[in-house]
C-alpha positions, 0 to 999 in steps of 0.5 A, a space after each residue: 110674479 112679484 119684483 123686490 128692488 133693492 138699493 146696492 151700497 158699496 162703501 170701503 169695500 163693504 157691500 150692503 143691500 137695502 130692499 125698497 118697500 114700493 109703497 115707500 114714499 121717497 122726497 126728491 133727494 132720496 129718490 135721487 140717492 136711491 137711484 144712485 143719481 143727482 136730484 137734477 137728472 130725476 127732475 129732467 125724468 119727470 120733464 121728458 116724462 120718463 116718470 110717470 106725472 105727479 100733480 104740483 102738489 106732489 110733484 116731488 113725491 116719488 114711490 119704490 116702483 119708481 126706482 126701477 124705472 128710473 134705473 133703467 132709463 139709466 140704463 138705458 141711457 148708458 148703454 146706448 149713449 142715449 139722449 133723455 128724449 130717446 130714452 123716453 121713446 125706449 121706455 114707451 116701447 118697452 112699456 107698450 111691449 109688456 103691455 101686449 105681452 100681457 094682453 096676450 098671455 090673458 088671451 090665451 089663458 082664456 081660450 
């Protein structure tokens, strides 16, 4: 299955969508804007490790695949009033969710 992200930009009652290449590399400030968040708040995603971890050489490099996450952890975050440290939680449960979701419907494909 093949997931595109994109990026909604309302501005004056224009509504324009730009897709996001996951190969595409954001900087720190462009993450944030096509998240739609401030640079602090993706920083504090990278500390409660929401994001997955970079090497300090590329601490500030950030990737199309990345955004999605982001904006569910944003999500996450509002719907449920949730503090970053729950969302971390959230987010490992969902990944490991997937994970077993996968591994499953491989073991079943090879019965």
């Amino acid at each position: 299955m093949t997931t595109i992200h994109y990026r909604e930009i309302i501005s004056n009652g224009h509504h324009d969508i730009e897709i996001i290449d996951e190969s595409y590399c954001f900087d720190l400030y462009h993450f944030a804007q096509a998240c739609g968040q401030s640079p602090e708040w993706v920083l504090q995603l990278l500390e409660y490790e929401i994001l997955p971890a970079r090497p300090d050489e590329r601490i500030h490099q950030f990737f199309g695949e990345d955004v999605s996450r982001a904006r569910r952890a944003y999500r996450l975050q509002r719907d449920f009033e949730a503090s970053l440290s729950a969302v971390a939680m959230m987010m490992d449960l969902i990944d490991e969710v997937q994970q077993l979701r996968k591994q499953t419907r491989h073991h079943h494909q090879h019965q």
